[in-house]
C-alpha positions as CSV (number, residue, x, y, z in Angstrom):
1,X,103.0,193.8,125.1
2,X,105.1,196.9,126.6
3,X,108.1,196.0,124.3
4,X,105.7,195.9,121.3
5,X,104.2,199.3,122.6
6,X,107.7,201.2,122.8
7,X,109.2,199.9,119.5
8,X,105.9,200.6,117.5
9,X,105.9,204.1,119.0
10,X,109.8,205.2,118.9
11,X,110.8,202.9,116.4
12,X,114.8,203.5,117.7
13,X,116.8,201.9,114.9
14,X,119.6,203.1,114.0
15,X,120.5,204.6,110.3
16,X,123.2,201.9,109.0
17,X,126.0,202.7,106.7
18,X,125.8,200.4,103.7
19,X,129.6,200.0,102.4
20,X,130.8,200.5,98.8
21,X,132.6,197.9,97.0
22,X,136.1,198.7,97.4
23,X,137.8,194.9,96.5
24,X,138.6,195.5,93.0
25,X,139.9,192.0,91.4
26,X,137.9,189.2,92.7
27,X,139.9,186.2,91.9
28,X,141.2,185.3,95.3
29,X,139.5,183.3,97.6
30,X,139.4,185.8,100.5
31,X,138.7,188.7,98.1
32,X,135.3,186.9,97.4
33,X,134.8,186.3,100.4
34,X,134.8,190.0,101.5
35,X,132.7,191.0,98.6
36,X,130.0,188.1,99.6
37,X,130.0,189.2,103.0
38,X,129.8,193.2,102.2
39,X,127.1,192.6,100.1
40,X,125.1,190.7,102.5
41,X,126.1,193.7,105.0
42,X,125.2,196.3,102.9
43,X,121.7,194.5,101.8
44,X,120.9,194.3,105.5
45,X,122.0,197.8,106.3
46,X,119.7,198.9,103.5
47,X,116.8,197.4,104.5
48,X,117.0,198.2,107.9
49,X,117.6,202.3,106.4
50,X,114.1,202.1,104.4
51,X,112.0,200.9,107.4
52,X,113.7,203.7,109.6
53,X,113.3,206.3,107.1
54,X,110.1,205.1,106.6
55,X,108.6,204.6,110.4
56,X,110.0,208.1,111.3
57,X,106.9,209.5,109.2
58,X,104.6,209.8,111.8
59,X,100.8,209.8,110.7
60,X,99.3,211.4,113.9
61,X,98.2,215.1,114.2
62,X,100.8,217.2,115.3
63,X,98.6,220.0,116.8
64,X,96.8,217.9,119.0
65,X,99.0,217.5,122.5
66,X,97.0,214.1,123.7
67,X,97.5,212.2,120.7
68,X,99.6,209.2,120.8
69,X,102.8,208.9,119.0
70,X,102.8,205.6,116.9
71,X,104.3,204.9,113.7
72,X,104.1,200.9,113.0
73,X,101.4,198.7,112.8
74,X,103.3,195.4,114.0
75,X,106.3,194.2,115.8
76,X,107.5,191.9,113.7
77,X,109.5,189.6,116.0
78,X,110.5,187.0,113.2
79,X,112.1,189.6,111.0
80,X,114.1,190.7,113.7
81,X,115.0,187.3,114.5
82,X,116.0,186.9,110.6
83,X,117.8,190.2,111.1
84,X,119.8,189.1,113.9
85,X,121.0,185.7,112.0
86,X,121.9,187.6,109.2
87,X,124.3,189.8,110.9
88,X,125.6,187.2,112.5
89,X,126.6,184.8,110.0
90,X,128.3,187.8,108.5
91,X,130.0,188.3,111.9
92,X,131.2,184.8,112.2
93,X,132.1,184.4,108.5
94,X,134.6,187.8,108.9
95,X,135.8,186.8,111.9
96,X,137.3,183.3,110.1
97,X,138.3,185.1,107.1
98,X,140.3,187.1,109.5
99,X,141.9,184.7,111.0
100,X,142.9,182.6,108.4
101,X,143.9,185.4,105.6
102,X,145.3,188.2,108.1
103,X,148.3,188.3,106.1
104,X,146.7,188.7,102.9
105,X,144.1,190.7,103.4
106,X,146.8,193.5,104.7
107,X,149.0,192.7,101.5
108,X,145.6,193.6,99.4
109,X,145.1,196.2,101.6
110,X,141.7,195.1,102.4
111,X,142.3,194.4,106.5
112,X,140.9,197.5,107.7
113,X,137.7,196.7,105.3
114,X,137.5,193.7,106.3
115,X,137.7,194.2,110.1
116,X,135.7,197.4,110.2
117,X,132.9,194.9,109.0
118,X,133.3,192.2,111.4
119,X,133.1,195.2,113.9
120,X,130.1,196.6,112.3
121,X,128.3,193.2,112.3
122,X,129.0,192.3,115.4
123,X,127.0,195.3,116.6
124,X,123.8,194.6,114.7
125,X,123.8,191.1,115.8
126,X,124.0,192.5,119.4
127,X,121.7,194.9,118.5
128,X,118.9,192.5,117.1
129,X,119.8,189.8,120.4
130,X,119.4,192.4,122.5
131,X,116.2,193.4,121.3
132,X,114.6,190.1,121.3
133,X,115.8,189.9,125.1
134,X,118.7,187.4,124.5
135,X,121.7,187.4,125.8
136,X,124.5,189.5,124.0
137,X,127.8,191.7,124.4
138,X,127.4,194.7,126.1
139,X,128.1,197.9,124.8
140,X,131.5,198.0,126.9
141,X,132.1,194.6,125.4
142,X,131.8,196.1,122.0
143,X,133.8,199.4,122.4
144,X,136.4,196.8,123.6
145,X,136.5,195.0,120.7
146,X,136.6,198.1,118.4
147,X,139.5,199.7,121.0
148,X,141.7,196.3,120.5
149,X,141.4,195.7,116.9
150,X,141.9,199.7,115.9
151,X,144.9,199.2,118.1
152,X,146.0,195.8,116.3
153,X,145.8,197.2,112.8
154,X,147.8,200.4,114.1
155,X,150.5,198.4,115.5
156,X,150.3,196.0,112.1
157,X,150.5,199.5,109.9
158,X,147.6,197.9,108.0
159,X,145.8,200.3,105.8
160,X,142.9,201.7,106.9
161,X,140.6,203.8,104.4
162,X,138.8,206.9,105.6
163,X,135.5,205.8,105.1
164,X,136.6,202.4,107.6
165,X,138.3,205.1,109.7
166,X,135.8,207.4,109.8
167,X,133.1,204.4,110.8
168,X,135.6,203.0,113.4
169,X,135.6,206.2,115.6
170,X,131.7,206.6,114.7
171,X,131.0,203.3,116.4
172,X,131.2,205.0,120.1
173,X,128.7,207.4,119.5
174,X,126.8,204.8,117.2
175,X,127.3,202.3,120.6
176,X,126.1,204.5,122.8
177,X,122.6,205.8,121.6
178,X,121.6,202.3,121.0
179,X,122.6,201.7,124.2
180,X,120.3,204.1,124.9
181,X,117.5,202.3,123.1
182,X,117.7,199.3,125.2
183,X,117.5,201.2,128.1
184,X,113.9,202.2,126.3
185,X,113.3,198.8,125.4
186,X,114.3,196.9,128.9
187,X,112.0,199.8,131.0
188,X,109.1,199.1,128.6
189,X,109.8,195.6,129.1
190,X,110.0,195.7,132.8
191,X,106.7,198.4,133.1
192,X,108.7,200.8,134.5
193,X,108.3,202.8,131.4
194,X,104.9,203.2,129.9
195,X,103.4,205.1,127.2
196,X,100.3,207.2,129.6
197,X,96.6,206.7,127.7
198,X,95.3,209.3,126.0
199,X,92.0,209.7,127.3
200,X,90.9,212.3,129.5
201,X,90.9,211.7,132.8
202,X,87.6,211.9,134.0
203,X,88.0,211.8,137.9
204,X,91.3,214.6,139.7
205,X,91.4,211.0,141.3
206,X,92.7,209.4,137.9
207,X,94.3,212.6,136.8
208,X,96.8,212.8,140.3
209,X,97.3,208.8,139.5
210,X,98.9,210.0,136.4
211,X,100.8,212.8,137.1
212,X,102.5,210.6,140.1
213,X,103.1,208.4,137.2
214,X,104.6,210.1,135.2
215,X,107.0,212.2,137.7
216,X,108.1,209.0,138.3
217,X,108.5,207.8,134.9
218,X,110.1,211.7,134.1
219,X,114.0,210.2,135.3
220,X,114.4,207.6,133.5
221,X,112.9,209.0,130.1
222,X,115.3,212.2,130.8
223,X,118.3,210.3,131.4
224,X,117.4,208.1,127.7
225,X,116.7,211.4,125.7
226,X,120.3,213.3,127.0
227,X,122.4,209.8,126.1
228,X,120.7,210.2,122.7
229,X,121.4,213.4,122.4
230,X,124.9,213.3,123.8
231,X,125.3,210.6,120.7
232,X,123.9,212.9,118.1
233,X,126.5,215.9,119.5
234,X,129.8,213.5,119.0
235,X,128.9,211.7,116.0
236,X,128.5,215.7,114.6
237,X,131.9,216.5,115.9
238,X,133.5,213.8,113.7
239,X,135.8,215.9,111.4
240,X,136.6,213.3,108.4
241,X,133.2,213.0,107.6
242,X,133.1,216.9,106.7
243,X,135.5,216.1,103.7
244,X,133.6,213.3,102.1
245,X,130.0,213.5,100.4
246,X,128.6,210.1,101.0
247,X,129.5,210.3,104.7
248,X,128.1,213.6,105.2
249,X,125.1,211.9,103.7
250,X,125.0,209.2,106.3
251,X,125.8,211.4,109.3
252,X,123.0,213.6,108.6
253,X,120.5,210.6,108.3
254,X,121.8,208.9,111.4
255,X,121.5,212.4,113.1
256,X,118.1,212.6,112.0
257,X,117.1,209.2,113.6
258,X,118.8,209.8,116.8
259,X,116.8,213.4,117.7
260,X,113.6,212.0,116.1
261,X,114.1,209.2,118.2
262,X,114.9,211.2,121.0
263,X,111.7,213.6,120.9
264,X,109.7,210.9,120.3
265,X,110.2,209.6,123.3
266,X,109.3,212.2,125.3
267,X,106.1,213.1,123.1
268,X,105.4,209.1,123.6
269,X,106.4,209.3,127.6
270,X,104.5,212.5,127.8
271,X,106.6,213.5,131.2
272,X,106.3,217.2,129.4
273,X,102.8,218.8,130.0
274,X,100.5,217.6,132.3
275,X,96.3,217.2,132.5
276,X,95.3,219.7,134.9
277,X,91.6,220.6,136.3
278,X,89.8,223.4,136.8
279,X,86.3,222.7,135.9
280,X,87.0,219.6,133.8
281,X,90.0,218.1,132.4
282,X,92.6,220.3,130.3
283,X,95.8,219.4,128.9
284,X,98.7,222.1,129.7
285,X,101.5,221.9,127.2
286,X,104.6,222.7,128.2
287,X,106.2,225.9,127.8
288,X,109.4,226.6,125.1
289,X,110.7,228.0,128.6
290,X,109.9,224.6,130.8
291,X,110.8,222.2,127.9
292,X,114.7,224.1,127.9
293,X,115.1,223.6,131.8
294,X,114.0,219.8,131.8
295,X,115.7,219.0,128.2
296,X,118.6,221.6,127.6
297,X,120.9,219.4,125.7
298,X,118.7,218.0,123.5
299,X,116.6,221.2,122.7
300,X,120.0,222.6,121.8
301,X,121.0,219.5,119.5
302,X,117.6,220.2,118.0
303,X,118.5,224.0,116.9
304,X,122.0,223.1,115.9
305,X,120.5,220.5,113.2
306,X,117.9,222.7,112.2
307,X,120.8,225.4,111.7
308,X,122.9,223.4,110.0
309,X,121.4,220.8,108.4
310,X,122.0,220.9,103.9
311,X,119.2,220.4,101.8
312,X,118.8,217.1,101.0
313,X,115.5,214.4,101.1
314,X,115.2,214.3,104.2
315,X,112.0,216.2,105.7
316,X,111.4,217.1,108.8
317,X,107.9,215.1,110.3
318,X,105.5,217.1,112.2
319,X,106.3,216.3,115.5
320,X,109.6,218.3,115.3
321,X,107.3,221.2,115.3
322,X,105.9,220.3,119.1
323,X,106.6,222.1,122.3
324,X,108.2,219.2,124.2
C-alpha cells in the first residue's frame, strides 16, 4: 500500500512534549483527575518520542544516490489505532473535567494545565484519525480551538505557566507541519505521490517515463518540504523556550524531526537528480547550486540548525550529509 510506503519511508511523526507533574496535593477529585490524565499523556507522548527518535536512524547507504530511503519494517495500523483511542479518551476525559471543575481548577491554579492538555490531546487524536483516513478536525478547526480557549483563560486571568504558554503558541507551528504530513500521507494515498523504483532504467523509453513522473510529482513534494520547513523556522523563533532547559530540549528534538522529515522526503520523492543516458543509464545528483534554487528555505533551515544546534544526544543520520 502507498500509505504504508510513505510512512515507512518518512516516518513524519512529530516529537511530543511529555508534561511534568506540576499538581502538587492530590486529594481533590479534579486534582487526580489531572494527574491520571497527564500521566496517560505523557506515557503516550513518550512512546511516540522513542519510535521517532528511533525510525529517523536510517540504515541505507548514504553515498549511494539510488538507494531507497526506508526506515521501518511495518505499518502498524493497530497501534495507531490504539494510539488514536488513547489520546482520545484523554481528550474527552479533560474536556469533562473542564467543564465541571472550571472554577476550581483556576482556584488551584491548574486551568491553564489542564486546558493546554485537552488542547494537546485533541491534536494527537486528530493526528492518529487522520492518519488512518478517518474523519477528523482540521488543522483550522484546531488552531480555532487553541485561539478561543487562550482567549477564555485571558479574559478569566487564569494562570497560565510558561511551559503551558510556551506549548500553547507552539501548537501553530506544531499544527502546521503535521498538516503538512497529511498532505504526504493523502498524495501517497491517492498515487499522486510515489516513491520512483530504484532500478536502472534500462530502456531512455522507461527513463523519460520517469523523469515526466517525477516533474510532475516535483510541485507537490516542494510545496510539503517548504510548509515543514516554514514550521521548523517559527517554532525556532519562540522566545520563552530560550529561557528554559527542558524546553530548549524539546524544541531542538522537534526541530530535528521536522528537517529530517523534510529531506527525507525529497531523498524518498527523488524530484532532485535525475537518470540520464549517454551510453547507458547514469544517475546525475543534483548540484549544492540546483538543490538551493529548487529548496531555498529549507536548505537555509538546514544550515541555521547545523549552526546552532547545542551538543546534546542527538546525532545527525547520514542522509543529512546528501546533496538534495
Amino acid at each position: 500500500m502507498r500509505i504504508r510506503a510513505v510512512t515507512n519511508s518518512v516516518r513524519l511523526f512529530l516529537i511530543s512534549v511529555v508534561i511534568a507533574s506540576g499538581t502538587g496535593c492530590m486529594s481533590l477529585e479534579h486534582v487526580r483527575t489531572l494527574e491520571d490524565a497527564r500521566v496517560a499523556y505523557s506515557q503516550a507522548a513518550a512512546k511516540d518520542n522513542r519510535a521517532v527518535l528511533h525510525h529517523l536512524t536510517p540504515v541505507t547507504d548514504p553515498t549511494d544516490p539510488t538507494d531507497s530511503i526506508t526506515l521501518d519494517t511495518e505499518y502498524d495500523e493497530e497501534a495507531h489505532a490504539r494510539s488514536h483511542a488513547n489520546y482520545a479518551f484523554i481528550a474527552r476525559t479533560l474536556a469533562a473535567l473542564n467543564r465541571t471543575h472550571w472554577t476550581d481548577l483556576k482556584n488551584d491554579r491548574l486551568l491553564g494545565l489542564s486546558t493546554t492538555l485537552q488542547l494537546l490531546a485533541e491534536w494527537k487524536a486528530s493526528f492518529y484519525a487522520r492518519l488512518l483516513g478517518s474523519e477528523a478536525p482540521t488543522l483550522l478547526d484546531l488552531k480555532a480551538r487553541r485561539d478561543a480557549a487562550v482567549r477564555l483563560l485571558d479574559e478569566e486571568d487564569a494562570v497560565v505557566f510558561a511551559r503551558d504558554r510556551f506549548l500553547l503558541e507552539a501548537m501553530d507551528p506544531l499544527l502546521r507541519y503535521d498538516n503538512a504530513f497529511l498532505d504526504a500521507v493523502e498524495g501517497a494515498r491517492s498515487g499522486d505521490l510515489a516513491s520512483p523504483s530504484a532500478n536502472r532504467p534500462t530502456t531512455q523509453e522507461e527513463l523519460l517515463q520517469r523523469a515526466a513522473s517525477r516533474d510532475a510529482m516535483a510541485p507537490r513534494v516542494t510545496a510539503i518540504v517548504d510548509q515543514m520547513a516554514k514550521a521548523e523556522m517559527r517554532l525556532a523563533e519562540l522566545g520563552l523556550a530560550r529561557s528554559r532547559r527542558h524546553l530548549r530540549s524539546y524544541v531542538e528534538a522537534a526541530r530535528f524531526a521536522m528537517l529530517s522529515t523534510a529531506i527525507r522526503i525529497v531523498l524518498w520523492s527523488k524530484i532532485g537528480g535525475a537518470w540520464s543516458w549517454d551510453s547507458g543509464p547514469r544517475w546525475d545528483d543534483w548540484t549544492e547550486s540546483e538543490a538551493t534554487t529548487a529548496l531555498p528555505l529549507l536548505r537555509k533551515r538546514r544550515a541555521a540548525f547545523l549552526g546552532t544546534r547545542p551538543k546534546s544526544n542527538l546525532s545527525l543520520p547520514p542522509f543529512w550529509k546528501r546533496t538534495y
